[in-house]
C-alpha positions in Angstrom: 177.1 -72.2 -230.8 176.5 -72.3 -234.2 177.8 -70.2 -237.1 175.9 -67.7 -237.4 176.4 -67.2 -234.1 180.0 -66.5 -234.0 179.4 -64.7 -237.2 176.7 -62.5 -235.3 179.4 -61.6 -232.4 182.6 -61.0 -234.8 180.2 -58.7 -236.5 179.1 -57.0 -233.2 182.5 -56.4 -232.2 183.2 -54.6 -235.5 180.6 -52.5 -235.3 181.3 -51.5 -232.2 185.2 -50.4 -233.7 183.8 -48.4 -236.3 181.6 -46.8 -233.8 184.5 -45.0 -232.4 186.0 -43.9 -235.5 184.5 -40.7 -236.8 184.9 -39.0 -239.7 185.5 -34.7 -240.2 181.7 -34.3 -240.3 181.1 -36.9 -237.5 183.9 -34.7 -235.3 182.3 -31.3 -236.7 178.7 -32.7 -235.4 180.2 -34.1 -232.6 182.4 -30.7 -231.1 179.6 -28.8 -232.5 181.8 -26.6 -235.2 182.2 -26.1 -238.6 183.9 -28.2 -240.6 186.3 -25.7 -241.5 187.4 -25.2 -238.1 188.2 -28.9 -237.9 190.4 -28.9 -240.7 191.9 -25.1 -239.7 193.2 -27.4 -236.1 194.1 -30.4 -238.2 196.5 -28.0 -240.3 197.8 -26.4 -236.5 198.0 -30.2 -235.4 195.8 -29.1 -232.5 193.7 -31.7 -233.3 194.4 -35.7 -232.8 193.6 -37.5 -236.0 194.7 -40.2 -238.4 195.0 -40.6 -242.6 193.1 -43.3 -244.7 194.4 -42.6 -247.9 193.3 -38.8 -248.2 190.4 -38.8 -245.5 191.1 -37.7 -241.8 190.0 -39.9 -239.4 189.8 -39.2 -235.7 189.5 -41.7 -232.2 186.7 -41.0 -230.5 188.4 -41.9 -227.1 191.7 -39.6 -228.9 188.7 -36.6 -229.0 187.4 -37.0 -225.6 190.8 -37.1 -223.9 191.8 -33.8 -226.2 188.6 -32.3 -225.6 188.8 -32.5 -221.6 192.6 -31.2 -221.7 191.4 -28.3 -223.8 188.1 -27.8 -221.3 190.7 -28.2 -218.4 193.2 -26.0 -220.0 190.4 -23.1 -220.6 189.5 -23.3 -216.8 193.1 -23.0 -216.0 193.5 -19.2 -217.8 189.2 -18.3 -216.8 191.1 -17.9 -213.3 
């Protein structure tokens, strides 16, 4: 294995870190609201997320869980 081999899969494995950190306009996209609703549950702390500097950042895996307890929590008081 050369070097820019191992270069190659330190840089894959990166990549595939930053994939799962989203940003409020990722997490807007990606719960399909507005961006002001994601930063009306990040004031409620409904919302699981993380500072850099003055930027929220969210988990992707963090969003999925929250998402499915919220889905599961809906079906719960639709009965």
């Amino acid at each position: 294995m050369n070097n820019y081999e191992v270069s190659r899969e330190a840089a894959s494995g990166f990549d595939t870190v930053a994939q799962r950190v989203m940003t409020v306009q990722d997490v807007s996209n990606y719960l399909r609201v507005h961006p002001s609703t994601v930063y009306r549950l990040l004031k409620r702390n409904e919302l699981p997320a993380f500072r850099v500097g003055s930027d929220w950042r969210f988990n992707v895996e963090a969003i999925d869980l929250w998402r499915s307890r919220m889905e599961a929590g809906a079906q719960v008081l639709a009965k």
